[in-house]
C-alpha positions in Angstrom: -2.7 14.7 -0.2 -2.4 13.5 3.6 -0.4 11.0 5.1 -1.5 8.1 6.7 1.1 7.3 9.6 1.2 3.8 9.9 3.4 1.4 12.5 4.4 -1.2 9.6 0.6 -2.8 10.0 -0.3 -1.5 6.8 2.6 -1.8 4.9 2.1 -5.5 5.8 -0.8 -5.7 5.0 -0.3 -4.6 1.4 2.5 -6.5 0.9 0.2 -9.7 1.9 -2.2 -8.6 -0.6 0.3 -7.9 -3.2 1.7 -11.3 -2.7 -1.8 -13.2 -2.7 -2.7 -11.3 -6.6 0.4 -12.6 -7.7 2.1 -9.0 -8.1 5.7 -8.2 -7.4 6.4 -4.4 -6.6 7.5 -3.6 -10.1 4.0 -4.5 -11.2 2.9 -2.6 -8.5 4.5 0.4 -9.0 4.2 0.3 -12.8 0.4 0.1 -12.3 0.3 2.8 -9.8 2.6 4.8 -12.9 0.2 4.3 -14.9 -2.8 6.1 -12.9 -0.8 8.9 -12.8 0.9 8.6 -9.6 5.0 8.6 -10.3 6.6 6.4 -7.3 9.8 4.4 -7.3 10.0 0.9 -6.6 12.9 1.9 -3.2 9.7 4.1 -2.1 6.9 1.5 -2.4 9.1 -1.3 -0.9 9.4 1.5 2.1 6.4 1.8 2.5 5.6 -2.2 2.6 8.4 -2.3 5.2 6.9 0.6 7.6 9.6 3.2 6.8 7.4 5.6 4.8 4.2 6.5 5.3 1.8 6.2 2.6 -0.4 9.0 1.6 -4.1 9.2 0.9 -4.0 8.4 -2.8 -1.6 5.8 -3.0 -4.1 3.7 -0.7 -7.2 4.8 -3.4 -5.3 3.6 -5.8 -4.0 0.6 -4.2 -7.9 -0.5 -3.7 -8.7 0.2 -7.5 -5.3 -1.9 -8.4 -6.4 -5.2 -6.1 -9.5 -4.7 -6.0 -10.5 -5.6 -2.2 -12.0 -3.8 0.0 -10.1 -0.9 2.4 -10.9 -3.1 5.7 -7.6 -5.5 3.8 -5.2 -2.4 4.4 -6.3 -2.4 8.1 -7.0 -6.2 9.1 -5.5 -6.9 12.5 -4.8 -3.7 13.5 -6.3 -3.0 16.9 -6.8 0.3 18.5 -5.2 0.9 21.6 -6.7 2.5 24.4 
């Protein structure tokens, strides 16, 4: 599994997403749980706030669990030159 470094962008974003299904993180995490991935609630509201990265497969399984496409995890994030 990698690591996808992230500047708090992302964890935004997936909190905004998590928010607009109508999901707290305890449905989150319990759904994530239940494909297999064991997380704690503490580590997926880091990761929502920027202080962990997230790795590959938590962002796999975050698109199965919404459902919307991978360009959601990244909207309004700008490469810098």
């Amino acid at each position: 599994m990698q690591k996808i470094l992230q500047n708090g962008s992302i964890g935004k974003n997936i909190q905004r997403i998590r928010k607009a299904k109508g999901m707290t993180q305890d449905d989150v995490v319990r759904e994530l749980q239940l494909c297999g991935r064991g997380i704690s609630i503490a580590h997926f509201g880091h990761i929502e706030q920027g202080r962990k990265n997230i790795r590959d497969i938590d962002l796999v399984l975050l698109h199965k669990i919404f459902q919307v496409n991978y360009e959601e995890f990244f909207a309004g994030i700008e490469l810098k030159r």
